[in-house]
C-alpha positions as CSV (number, residue, x, y, z in Angstrom):
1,X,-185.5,-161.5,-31.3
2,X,-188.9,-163.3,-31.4
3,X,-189.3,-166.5,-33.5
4,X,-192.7,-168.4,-34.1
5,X,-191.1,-171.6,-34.1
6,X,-194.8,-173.4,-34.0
7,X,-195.3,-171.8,-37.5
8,X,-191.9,-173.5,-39.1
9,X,-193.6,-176.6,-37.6
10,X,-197.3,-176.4,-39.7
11,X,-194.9,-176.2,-42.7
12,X,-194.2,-180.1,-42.2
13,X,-198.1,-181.1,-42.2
14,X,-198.3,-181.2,-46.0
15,X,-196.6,-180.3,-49.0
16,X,-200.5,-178.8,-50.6
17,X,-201.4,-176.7,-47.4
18,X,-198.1,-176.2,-45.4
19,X,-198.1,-173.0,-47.6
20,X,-201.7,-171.8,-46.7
21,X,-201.3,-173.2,-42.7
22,X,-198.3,-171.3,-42.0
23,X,-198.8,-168.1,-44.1
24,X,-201.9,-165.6,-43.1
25,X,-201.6,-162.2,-44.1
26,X,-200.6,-159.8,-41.4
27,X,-199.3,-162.5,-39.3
28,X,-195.8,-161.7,-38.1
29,X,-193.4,-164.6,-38.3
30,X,-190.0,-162.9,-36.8
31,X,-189.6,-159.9,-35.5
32,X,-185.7,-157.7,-34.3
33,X,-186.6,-154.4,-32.5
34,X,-189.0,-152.9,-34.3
35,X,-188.6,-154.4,-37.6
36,X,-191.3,-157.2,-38.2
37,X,-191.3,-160.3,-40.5
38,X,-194.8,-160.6,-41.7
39,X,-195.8,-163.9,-43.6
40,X,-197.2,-162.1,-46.5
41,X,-193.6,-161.3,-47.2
42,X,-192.0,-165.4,-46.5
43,X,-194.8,-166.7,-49.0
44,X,-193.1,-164.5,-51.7
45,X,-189.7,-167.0,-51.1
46,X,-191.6,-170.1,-51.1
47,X,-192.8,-171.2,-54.5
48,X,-196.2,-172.8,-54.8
49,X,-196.1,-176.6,-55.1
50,X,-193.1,-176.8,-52.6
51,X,-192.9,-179.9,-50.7
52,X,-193.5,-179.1,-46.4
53,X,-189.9,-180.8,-45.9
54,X,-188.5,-177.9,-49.0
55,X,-190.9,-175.6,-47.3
56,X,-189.9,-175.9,-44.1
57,X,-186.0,-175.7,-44.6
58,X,-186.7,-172.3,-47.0
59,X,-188.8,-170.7,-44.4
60,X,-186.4,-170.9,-41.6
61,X,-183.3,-170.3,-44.0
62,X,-185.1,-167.3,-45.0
63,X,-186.1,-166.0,-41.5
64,X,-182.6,-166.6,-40.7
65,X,-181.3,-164.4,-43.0
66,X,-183.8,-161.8,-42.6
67,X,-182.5,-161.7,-38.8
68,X,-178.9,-161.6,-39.3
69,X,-179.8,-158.6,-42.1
70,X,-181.9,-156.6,-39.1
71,X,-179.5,-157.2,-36.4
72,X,-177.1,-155.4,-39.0
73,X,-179.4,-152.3,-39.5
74,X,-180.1,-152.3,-35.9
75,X,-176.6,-151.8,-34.7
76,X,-175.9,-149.5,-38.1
77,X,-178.5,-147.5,-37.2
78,X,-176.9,-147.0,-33.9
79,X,-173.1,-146.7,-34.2
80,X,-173.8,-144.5,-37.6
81,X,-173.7,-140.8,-37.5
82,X,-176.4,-139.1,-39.7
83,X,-174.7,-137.9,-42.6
84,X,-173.5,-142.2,-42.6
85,X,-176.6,-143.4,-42.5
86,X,-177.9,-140.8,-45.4
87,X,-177.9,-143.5,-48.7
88,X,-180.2,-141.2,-50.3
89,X,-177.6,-140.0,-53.1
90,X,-176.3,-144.1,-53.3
91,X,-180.3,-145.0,-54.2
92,X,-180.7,-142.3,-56.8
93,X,-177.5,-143.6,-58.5
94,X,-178.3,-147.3,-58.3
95,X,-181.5,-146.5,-59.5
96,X,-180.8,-144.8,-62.8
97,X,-178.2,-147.4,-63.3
98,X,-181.1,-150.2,-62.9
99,X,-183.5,-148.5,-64.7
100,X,-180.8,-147.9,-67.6
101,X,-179.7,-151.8,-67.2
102,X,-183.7,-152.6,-67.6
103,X,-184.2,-150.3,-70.3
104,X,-180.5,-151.4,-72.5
105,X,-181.8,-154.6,-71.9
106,X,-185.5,-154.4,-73.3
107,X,-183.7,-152.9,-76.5
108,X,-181.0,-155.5,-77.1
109,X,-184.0,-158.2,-76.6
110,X,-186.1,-156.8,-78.8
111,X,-183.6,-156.4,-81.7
112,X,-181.3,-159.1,-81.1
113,X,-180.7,-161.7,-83.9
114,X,-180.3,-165.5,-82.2
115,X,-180.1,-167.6,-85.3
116,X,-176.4,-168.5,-85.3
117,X,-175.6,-170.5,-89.0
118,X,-173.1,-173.5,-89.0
119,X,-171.0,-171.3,-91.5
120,X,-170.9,-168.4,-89.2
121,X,-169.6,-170.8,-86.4
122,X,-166.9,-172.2,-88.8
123,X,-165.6,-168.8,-90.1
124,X,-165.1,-166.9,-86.4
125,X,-163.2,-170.4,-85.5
126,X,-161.1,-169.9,-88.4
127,X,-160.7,-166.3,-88.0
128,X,-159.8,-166.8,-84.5
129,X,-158.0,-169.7,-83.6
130,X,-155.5,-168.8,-81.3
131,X,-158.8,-168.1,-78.8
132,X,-158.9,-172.0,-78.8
133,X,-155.8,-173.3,-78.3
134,X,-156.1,-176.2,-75.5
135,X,-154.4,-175.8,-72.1
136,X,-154.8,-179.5,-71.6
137,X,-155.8,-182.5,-73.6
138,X,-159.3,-183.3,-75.1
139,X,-160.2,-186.6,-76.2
140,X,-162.8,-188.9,-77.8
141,X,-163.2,-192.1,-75.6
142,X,-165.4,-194.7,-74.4
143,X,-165.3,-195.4,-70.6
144,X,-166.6,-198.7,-68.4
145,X,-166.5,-200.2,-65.0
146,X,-165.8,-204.0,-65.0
147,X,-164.6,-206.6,-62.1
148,X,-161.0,-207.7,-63.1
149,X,-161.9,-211.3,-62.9
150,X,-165.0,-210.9,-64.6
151,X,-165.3,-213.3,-67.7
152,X,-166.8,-211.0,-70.3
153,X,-163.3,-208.9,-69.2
154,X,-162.3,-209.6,-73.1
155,X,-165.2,-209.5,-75.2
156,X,-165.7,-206.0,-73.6
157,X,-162.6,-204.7,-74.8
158,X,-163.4,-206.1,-78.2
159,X,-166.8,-204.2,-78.0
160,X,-165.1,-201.3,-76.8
161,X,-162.7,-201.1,-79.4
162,X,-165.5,-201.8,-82.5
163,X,-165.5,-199.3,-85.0
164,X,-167.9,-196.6,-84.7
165,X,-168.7,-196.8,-87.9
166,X,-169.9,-200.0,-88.7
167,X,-173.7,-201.2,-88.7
168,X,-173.5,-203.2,-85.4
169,X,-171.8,-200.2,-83.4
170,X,-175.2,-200.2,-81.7
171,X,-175.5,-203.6,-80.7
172,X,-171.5,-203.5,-79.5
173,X,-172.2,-200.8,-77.3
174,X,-175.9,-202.6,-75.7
175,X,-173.5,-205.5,-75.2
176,X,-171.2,-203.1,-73.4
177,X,-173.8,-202.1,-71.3
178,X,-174.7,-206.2,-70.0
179,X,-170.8,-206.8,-69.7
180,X,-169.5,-203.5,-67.8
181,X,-170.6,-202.4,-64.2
182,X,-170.7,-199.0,-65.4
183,X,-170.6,-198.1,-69.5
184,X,-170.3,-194.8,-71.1
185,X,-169.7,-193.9,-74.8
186,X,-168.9,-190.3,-75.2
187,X,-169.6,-190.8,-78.5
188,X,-168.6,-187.7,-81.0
189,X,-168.4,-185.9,-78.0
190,X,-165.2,-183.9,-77.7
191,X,-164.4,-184.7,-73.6
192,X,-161.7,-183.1,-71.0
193,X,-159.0,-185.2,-70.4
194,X,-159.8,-183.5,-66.7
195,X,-162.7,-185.5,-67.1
196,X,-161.8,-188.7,-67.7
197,X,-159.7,-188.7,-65.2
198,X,-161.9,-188.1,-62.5
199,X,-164.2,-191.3,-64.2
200,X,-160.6,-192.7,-64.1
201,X,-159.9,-192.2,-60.5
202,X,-156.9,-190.7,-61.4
203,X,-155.2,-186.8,-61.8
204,X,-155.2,-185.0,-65.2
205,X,-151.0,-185.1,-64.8
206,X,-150.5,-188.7,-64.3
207,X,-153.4,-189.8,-66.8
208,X,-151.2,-187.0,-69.4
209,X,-148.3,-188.9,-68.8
210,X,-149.4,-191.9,-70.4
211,X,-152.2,-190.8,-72.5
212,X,-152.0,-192.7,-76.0
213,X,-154.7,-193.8,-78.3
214,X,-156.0,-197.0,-77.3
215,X,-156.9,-198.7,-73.7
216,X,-155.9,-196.9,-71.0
217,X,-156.9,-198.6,-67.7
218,X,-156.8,-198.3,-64.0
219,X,-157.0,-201.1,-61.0
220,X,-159.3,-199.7,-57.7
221,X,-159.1,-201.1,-54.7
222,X,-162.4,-202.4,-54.4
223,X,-161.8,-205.2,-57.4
224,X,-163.0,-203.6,-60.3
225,X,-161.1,-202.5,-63.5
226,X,-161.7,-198.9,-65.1
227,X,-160.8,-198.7,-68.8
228,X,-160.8,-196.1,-71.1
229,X,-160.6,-196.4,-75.0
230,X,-159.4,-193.4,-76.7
231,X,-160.3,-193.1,-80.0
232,X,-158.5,-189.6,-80.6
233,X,-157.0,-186.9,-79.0
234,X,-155.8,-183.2,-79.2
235,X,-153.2,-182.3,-77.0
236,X,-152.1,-179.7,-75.0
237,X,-151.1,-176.6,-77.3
238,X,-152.6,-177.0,-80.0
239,X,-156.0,-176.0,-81.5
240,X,-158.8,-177.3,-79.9
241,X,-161.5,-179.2,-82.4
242,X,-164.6,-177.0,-83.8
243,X,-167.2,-179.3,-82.3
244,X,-165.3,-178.6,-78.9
245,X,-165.8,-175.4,-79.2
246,X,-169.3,-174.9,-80.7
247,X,-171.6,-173.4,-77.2
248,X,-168.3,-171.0,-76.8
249,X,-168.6,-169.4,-80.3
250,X,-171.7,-169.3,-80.0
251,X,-171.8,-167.5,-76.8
252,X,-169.2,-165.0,-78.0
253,X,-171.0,-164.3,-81.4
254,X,-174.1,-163.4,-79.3
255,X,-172.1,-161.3,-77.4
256,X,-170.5,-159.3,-79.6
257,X,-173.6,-158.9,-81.4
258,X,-175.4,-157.4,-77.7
259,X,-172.1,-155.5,-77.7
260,X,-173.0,-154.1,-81.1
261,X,-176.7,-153.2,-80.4
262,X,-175.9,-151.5,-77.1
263,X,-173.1,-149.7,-78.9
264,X,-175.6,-148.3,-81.7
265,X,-178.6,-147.3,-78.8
266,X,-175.9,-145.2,-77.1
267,X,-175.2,-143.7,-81.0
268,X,-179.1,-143.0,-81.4
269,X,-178.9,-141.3,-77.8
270,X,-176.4,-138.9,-78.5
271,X,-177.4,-138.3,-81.9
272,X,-181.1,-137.0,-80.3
273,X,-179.0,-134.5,-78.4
């Protein structure tokens, strides 16, 4: 196998002409027996704009592959019989399965109906809620980083436990931000318990185990305090909140409406016949 490794190295000069320094129609880049790697072909895997360091590492990762992938054909093409190495009926069928794909897809793009109401949301979550019952807790929280001896150890619990719903729950949480190493307010935000134990530094079993509403906090190693206010929670079994599962109804509703439209083009298909 013959590599131009002086070729990879142009790609480092410059992130605006490593592209046109390395690539020159015609010029072969790699080549495996008598399969050839022009650059015409490696400037089609390197966007324009790529920085020489991006370009560089795409190019060889690329030629890499494209030599591992001949080496393949090469020794296929001699341990095969001929009747094994005929794909010809394997391309026909892969290609009136794309071409379908292509074509089911133009038609469920071209008739498909995106605008999702609020109301529509609400009644498939009503109508379905055993789809959303929770495998393990969700909460609402507030979550921060703070030295265990620091001094403003208090007055950010007192922000942290401010009600959301007063006029300075702004200002508590800016004042949360000064205090705490590290502050994050989840806000309305529906959260994995899964997550908030990773932020915790702790596993979703053990954080279950004492998961109440309130402060919830863990001592690390390197000094620092990691506290969690839960404002409310949903546990394990039951029904997960709406919010929570807003993007997934939506999903599913789109779904079942490209379901429907590639169920009626099949109709008009065999009705023609």
């Amino acid at each position: 196998m013959k590599r131009f490794l002086p070729i990879v190295a142009v790609l480092s000069l410059c992130a605006c002409n490593a592209i046109g320094s390395l690539l020159h129609d015609g010029e072969v880049v790699a080549s495996v027996g008598e399969y050839k790697l022009y650059s015409t072909e490696l400037a089609g895997y390197i966007p324009a704009g790529t920085s020489s360091e991006d370009s560089t590492r795409l190019a060889e990762s690329y030629i890499e592959g494209w030599t591992r992938d001949m080496k393949f054909i090469l020794l296929a093409e001699k341990e095969l019989s001929k009747e094994e190495k005929d794909v010809s009926r394997e391309l026909e069928d892969y290609k009136r399965t794309l071409l379908r794909y292509r074509y089911e897809q133009k038609y469920i793009n071209q008739r498909l109906d995106t605008a999702i109401t609020p109301f529509q949301v609400e009644d498939y979550y009503k109508a379905h809620q055993e789809m959303f019952r929770l495998s393990s807790p969700v909460v609402k929280a507030k979550f921060a980083i703070i030295p265990e001896k620091s001094a403003h150890l208090t007055a950010l619990k007192k922000l942290m436990s401010a009600d959301d719903g007063t006029e300075d729950a702004v200002v508590s949480d800016s004042l949360a931000y000064v205090y705490a190493s590290r502050f994050t307010d989840f806000g309305d935000k529906w959260t994995p318990l899964a997550e908030l134990a990773v932020e915790m530094g702790t596993d979703t079993k053990s954080l279950q185990a004492s998961l109440h509403k309130g402060f919830l906090q863990e001592k690390g190693d390197d000094g620092n305090l990691k506290l969690a206010y839960v404002t409310e929670i949903v546990k394990s079994g039951e029904i997960a909140p709406m919010l929570y599962c807003w993007d997934r109804i939506r999903d599913i509703i789109l779904s079942n409406r490209k379901q429907a439209l590639s169920a009626a083009l099949e109709q008009e298909l065999m009705k023609d016949n």
